[in-house]
C-alpha positions as a Markdown table, in Angstrom:
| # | Residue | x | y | z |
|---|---|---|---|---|
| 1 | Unk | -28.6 | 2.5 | -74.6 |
| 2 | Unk | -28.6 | 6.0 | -73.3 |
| 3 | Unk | -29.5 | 6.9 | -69.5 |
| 4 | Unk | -33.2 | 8.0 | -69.4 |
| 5 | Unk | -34.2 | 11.1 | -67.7 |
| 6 | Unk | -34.7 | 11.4 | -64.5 |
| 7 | Unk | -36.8 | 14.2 | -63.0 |
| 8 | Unk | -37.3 | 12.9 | -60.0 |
| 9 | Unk | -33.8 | 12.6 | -59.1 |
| 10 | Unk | -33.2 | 16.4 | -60.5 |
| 11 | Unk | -35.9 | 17.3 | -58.2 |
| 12 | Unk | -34.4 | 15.7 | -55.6 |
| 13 | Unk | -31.2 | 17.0 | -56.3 |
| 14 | Unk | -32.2 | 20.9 | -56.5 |
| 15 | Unk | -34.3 | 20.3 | -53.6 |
| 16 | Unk | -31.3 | 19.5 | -51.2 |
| 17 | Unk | -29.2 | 22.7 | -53.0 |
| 18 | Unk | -31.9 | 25.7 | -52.8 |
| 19 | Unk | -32.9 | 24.1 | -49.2 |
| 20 | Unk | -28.9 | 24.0 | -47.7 |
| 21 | Unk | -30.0 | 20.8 | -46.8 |
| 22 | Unk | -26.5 | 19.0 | -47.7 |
| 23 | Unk | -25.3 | 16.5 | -50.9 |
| 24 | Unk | -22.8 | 14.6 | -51.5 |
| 25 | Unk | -22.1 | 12.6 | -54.6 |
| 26 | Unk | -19.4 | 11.0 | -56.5 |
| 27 | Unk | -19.2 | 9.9 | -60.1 |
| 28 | Unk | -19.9 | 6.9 | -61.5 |
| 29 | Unk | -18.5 | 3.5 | -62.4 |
| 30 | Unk | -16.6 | 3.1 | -66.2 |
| 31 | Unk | -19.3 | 0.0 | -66.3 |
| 32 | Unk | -22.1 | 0.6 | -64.6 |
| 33 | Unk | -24.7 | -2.3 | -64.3 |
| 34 | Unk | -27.0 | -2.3 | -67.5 |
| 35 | Unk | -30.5 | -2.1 | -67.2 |
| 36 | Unk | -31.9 | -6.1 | -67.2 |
| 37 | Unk | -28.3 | -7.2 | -66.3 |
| 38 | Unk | -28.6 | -9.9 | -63.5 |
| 39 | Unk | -27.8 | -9.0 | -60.1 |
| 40 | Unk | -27.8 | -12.2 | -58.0 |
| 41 | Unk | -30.4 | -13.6 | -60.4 |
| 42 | Unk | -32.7 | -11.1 | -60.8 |
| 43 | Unk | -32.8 | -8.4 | -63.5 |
| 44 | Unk | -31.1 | -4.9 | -62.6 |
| 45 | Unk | -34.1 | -2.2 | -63.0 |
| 46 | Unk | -33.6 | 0.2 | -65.6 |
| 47 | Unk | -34.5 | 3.4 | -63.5 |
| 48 | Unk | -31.6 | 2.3 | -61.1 |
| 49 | Unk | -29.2 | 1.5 | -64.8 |
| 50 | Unk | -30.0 | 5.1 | -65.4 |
| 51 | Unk | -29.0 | 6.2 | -61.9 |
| 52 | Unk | -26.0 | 4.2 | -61.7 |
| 53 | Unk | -24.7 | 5.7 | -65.0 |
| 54 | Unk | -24.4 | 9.2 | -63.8 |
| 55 | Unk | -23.9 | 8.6 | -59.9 |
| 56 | Unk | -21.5 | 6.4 | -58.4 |
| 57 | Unk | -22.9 | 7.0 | -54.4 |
| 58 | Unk | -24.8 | 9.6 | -53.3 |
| 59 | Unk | -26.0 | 11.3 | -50.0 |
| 60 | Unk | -29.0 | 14.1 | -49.7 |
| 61 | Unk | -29.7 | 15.7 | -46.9 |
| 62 | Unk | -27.2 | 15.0 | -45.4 |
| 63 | Unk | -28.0 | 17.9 | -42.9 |
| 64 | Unk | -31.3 | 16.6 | -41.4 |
| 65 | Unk | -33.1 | 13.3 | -42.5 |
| 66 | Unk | -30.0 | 12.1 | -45.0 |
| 67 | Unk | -30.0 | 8.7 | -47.2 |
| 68 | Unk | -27.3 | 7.3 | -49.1 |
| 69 | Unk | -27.4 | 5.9 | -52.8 |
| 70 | Unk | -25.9 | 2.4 | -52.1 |
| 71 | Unk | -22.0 | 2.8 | -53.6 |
| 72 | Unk | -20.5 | 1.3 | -56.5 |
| 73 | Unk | -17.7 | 2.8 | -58.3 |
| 74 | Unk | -14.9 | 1.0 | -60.0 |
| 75 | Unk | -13.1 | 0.6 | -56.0 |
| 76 | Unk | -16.4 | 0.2 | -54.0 |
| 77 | Unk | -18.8 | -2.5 | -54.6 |
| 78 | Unk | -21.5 | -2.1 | -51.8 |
| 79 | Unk | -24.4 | -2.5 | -54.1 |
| 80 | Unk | -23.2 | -6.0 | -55.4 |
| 81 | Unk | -21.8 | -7.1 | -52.2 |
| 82 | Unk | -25.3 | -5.5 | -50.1 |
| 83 | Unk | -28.0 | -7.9 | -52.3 |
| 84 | Unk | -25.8 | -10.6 | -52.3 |
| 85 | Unk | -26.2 | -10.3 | -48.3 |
| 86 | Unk | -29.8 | -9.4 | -48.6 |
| 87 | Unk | -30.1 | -12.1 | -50.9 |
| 88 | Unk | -29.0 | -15.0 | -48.2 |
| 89 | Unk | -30.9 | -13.1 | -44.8 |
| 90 | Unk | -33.9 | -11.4 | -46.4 |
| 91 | Unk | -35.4 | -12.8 | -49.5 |
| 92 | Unk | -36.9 | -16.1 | -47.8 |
| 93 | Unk | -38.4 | -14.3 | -45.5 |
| 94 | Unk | -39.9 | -11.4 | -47.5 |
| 95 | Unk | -41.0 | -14.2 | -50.4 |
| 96 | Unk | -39.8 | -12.5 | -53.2 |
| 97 | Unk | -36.4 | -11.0 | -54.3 |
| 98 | Unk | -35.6 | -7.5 | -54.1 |
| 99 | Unk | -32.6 | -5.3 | -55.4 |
| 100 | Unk | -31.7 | -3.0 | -52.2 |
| 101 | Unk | -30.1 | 0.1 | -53.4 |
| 102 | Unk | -29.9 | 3.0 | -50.5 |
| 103 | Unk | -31.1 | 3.6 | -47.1 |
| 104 | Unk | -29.9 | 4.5 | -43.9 |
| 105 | Unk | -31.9 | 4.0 | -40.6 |
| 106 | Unk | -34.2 | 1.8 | -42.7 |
| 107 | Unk | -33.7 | 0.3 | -45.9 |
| 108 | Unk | -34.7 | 1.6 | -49.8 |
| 109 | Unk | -35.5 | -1.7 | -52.6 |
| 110 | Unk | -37.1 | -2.3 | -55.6 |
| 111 | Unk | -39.4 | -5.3 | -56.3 |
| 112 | Unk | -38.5 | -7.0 | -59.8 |
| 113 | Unk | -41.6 | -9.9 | -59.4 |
| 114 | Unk | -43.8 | -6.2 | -59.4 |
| 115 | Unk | -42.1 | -4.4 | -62.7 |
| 116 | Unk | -44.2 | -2.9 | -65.1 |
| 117 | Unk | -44.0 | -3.8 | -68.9 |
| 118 | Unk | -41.3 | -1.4 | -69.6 |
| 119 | Unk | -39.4 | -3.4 | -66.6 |
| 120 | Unk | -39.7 | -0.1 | -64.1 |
| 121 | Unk | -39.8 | -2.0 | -60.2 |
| 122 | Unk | -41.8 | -0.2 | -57.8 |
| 123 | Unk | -40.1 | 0.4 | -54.5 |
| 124 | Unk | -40.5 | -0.6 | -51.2 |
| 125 | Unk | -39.3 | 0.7 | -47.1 |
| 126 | Unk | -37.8 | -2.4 | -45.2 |
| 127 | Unk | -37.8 | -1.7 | -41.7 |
| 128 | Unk | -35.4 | -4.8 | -40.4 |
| 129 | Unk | -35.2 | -3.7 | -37.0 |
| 130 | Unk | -38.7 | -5.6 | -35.4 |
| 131 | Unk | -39.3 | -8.8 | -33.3 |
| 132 | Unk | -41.3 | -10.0 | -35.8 |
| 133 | Unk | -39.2 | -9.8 | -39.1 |
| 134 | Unk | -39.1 | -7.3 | -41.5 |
| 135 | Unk | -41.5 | -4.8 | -42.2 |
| 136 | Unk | -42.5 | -3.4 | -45.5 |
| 137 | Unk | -43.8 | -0.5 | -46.9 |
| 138 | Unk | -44.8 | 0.7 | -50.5 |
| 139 | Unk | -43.6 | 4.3 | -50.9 |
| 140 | Unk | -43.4 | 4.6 | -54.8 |
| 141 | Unk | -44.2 | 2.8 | -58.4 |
| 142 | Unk | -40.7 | 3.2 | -59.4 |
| 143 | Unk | -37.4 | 4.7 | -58.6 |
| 144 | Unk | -37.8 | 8.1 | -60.0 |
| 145 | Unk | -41.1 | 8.4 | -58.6 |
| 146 | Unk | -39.0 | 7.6 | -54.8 |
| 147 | Unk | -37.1 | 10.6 | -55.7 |
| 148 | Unk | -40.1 | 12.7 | -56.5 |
| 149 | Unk | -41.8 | 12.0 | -53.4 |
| 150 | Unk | -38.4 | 12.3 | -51.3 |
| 151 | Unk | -37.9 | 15.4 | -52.6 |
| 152 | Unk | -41.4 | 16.7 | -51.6 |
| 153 | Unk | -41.2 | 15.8 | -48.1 |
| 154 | Unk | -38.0 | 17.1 | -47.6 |
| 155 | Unk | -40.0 | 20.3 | -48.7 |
| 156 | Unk | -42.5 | 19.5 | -46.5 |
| 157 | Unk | -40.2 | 19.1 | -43.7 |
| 158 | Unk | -38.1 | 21.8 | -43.4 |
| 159 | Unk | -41.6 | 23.8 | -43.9 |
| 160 | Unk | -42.7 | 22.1 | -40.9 |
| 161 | Unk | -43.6 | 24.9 | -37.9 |
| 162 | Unk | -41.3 | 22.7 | -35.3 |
| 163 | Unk | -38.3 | 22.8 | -37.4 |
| 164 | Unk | -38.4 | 26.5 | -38.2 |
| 165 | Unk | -38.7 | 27.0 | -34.5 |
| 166 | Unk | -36.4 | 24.2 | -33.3 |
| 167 | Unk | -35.0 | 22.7 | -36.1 |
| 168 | Unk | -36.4 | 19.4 | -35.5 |
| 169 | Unk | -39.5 | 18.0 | -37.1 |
| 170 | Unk | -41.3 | 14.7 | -35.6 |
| 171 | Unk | -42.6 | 14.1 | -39.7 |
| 172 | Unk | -41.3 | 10.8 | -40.9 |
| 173 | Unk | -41.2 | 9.4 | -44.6 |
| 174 | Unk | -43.6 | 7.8 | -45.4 |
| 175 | Unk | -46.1 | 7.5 | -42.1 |
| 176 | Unk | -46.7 | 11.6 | -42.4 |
| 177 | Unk | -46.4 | 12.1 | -46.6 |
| 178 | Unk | -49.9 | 10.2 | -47.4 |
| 179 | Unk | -50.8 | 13.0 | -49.8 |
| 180 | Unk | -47.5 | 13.0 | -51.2 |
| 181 | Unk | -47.5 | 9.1 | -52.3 |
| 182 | Unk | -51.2 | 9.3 | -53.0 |
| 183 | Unk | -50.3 | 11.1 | -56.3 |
| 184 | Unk | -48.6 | 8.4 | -57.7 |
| 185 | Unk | -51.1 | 6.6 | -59.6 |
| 186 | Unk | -49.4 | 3.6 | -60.8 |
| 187 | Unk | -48.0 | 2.9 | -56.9 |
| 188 | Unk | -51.9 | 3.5 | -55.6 |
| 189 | Unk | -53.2 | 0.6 | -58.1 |
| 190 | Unk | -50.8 | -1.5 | -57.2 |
| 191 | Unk | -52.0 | -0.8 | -53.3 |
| 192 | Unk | -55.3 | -1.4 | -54.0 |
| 193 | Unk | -54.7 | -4.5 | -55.8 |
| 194 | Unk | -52.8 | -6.1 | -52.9 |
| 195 | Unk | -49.9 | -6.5 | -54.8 |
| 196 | Unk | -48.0 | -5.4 | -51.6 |
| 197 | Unk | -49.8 | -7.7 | -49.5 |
| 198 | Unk | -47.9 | -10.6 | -49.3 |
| 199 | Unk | -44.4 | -8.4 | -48.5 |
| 200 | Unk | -46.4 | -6.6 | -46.1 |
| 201 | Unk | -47.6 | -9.5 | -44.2 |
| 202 | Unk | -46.5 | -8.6 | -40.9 |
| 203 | Unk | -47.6 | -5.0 | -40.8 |
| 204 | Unk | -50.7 | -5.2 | -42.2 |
| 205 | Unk | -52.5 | -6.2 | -39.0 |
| 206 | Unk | -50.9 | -3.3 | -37.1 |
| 207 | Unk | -54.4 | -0.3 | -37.0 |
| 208 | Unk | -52.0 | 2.5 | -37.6 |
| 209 | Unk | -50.7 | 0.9 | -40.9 |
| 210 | Unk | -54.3 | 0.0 | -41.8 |
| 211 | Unk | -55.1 | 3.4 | -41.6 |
| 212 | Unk | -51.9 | 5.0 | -43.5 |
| 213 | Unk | -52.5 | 2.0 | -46.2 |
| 214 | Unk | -56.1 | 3.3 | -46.5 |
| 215 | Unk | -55.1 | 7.0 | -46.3 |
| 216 | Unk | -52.9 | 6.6 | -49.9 |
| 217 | Unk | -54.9 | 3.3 | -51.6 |
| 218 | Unk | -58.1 | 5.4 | -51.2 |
| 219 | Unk | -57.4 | 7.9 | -53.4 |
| 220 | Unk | -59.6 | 8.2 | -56.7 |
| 221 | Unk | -57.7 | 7.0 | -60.4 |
């Protein structure tokens, strides 16, 4: 089967070129995973096939808020040897699987229980760095969608006033870009029928997440 297109990712990808913001990629594995392919049980998500199949690793913006494309290339295995790791110290917690495939401070998954009938996983933030365990976030419908929105709040950043006085911005992904997620329809249906509930179970009584969850989920279809 032939790689979809991916505009999200060219988006992404022009975005970190005309903004000097820094990239970094390598090419792909002879055999990359195929779209429903099993990785540690669960089927590989056909966005991410498609990703896979033309990039090997990848880093964008690499100059201010970067995040690396989980490797694999015919040396480096990360992305097999990363969810097999996940799969032992995450998935009981978080109740469901889910196929990690970037990040850097914080972690970048998809959700195969969630898929839509064409088998596209939405994708979730997992912040593994609180007392309480892990806390999840919705940030898109589907991987090309991430890259879509990514690519926007870079743009969004850099046009910040702080960094073009100081270079530095206090705007995060995805507390600051409510606008930016709430125009992806099939990832605000999915809010507002709780289908994230259960993942976000321990942020979901925090006000501030309340209020960022009703920010995007209240958007009109």
């Amino acid at each position: 089967m032939a790689p979809m297109a991916l505009p999200g990712l060219e988006r992404l990808l022009e975005v970190c070129q005309r903004l000097n913001l820094g990239l970094e990629t390598s090419p792909p594995a002879r055999e990359p995973l195929k779209a429903g392919s099993l990785l540690e049980g669960v089927p590989f998500d056909p966005i991410l096939a498609s990703v896979y199949a033309r990039l090997g690793h990848a880093a964008f913006a690499t100059e201010v808020k970067c995040w690396s494309l989980t490797q694999s290339t015919d040396i480096e295995h990360d992305l097999e040897r990363t969810n097999k790791l996940w799969k032992a110290d995450w998935w009981e917690e978080l109740g469901t699987p889910v196929i990690v495939f970037g990040g850097y401070v914080y972690t970048y998954a998809t959700v195969p229980g969630l898929a839509d009938a064409q088998g596209r996983q939405p994708v979730v933030e997992v912040n593994t760095y609180e007392l309480d365990g892990a806390h999840v976030m919705p940030v898109a419908s589907n991987v090309d969608r991430f890259f879509d929105s990514y690519s926007r709040y870079l743009e969004a950043f850099v046009a910040d006033p702080d960094y073009q006085q100081e270079g530095e911005s206090d705007l995060l992904f995805p507390w600051h870009v409510t606008d930016i997620l709430a125009r992806d329809e099939r990832l605000v249906e999915l809010m507002r029928a709780g289908r994230f509930d259960s993942l976000m179970k321990n942020v979901k009584t925090s006000e501030d997440v309340r209020s960022w969850f009703e920010k995007v989920s209240s958007v009109a279809l």
